[in-house]
C-alpha positions, 0 to 999 in steps of 0.5 A: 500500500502506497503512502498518501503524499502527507504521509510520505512527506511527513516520513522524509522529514521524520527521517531528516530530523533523525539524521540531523539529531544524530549528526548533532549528537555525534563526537567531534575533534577539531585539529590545528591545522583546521580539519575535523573529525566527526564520531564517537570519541571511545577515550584518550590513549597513548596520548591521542584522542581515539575517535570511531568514525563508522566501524574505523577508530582512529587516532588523533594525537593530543599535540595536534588537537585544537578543540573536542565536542562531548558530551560527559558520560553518564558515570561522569554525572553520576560521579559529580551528583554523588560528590555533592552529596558527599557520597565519597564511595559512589564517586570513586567507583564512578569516577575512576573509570570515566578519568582512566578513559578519557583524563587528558581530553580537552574538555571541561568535564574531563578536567573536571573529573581528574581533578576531582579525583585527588579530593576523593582520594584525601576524603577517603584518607589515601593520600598516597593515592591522592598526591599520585593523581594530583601530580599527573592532573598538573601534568595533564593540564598545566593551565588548570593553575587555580584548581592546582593550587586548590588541590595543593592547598587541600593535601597541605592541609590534610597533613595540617601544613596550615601554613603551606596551605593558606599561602597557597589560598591566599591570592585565590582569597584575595581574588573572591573578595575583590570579584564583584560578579563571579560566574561558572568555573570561577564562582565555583573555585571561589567558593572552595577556595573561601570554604578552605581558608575557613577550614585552615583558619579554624583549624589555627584557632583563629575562628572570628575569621573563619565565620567571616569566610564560611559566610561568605560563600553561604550568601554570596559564592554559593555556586559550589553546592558541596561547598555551600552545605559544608560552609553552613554547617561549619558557620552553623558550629561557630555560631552555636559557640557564640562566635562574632565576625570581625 
């Protein structure tokens, strides 16, 4: 039976709109020298960009990378929700994977991820572990200078170097407080930057600033969720213990 010509229409753009989410959906990297390569990218491998174009994977070395589109995998999302919660156990066994996978791609979440990974490892009291993932994050991605500090201060002040980290928070501190709008990745390391110098302060004794610091990123560098929750139960402590601001 032939189909009437609403019909048949209405099928070639149900077919179109399909190629074209799938074209849209696909992986892509873009090369230096302006060539691009659309697929779906299957991880990060002897320092290239492994990418599956049809039933071929190619590789694309990382030297020679100028851009990737991808989208985060699902135990990426799975990972970071869990570690907002505070849930240390299911972000490792998410996260290990997606960083063994894909950590050196030039993407936002896989930074991200691979950053990540060394707060968990401290959460969990491997600092071994940690100190090894925070060295190959600063190989991975040299331009990350602010999520390097912020790591370097967390594994300075799990080993209570309180000294060591606040130098390392200090500029970072200095920065927050003098942004008038922070948005996106930097309100986010504001806030964990704020939440630390708390922490170190507090542990130094020196309280009256802490508060002044956890109340900071409670009403104004609240973008970091775990940050926020962890800033309010601290400032909550302090004022309990009838703690003033300076």
């Amino acid at each position: 039976m032939k189909a009437s010509p609403p019909r048949l229409l209405a099928l070639v753009v149900s077919m179109a709109a399909c190629s074209f989410a799938t074209l849209c959906a696909q992986d892509a990297v873009v090369q230096k020298d302006g060539k691009s390569s659309s697929g779906t990218i299957t991880g990060v491998r002897a320092n290239a960009v492994r990418i599956k174009i049809g039933p071929v994977e190619t590789a694309v070395p990382l030297a020679n990378v100028k851009s990737v589109t991808m989208a985060p995998p699902a135990d990426y999302t799975a990972a970071v929700e869990a570690w907002s919660k505070g849930d240390a156990a299911t972000t490792i066994t998410k996260l290990i994977p997606v960083v063994q996978t894909f950590k050196g791609l030039p993407t936002a979440w896989a930074e991200r991820a691979c950053s990540i990974l060394p707060e968990v490892y401290l959460t969990i009291n491997k600092p071994a572990e940690a100190e090894a993932a925070l060295a190959e994050f600063q190989k991975l991605y040299p331009g990350s200078t602010s999520s390097t500090q912020l790591l370097l201060a967390r594994l300075s002040l799990s080993k209570k170097d309180f000294i060591g980290a606040k130098a390392r928070l200090e500029p970072l501190v200095k920065e927050a407080k003098a942004a008038k709008l922070p948005k996106g990745s930097e309100a986010v390391t504001y806030s964990q930057a704020l939440l630390l110098m708390g922490n170190v302060e507090e542990q130094s004794g020196q309280k009256p600033e802490a508060l002044e610091n956890y109340l900071l990123v409670t009403t104004i560098f609240n973008k970091d969720n775990a940050a926020t929750a962890q800033a309010a139960e601290r400032a909550k402590v302090l004022n309990e213990e009838k703690v003033i601001v300076p």
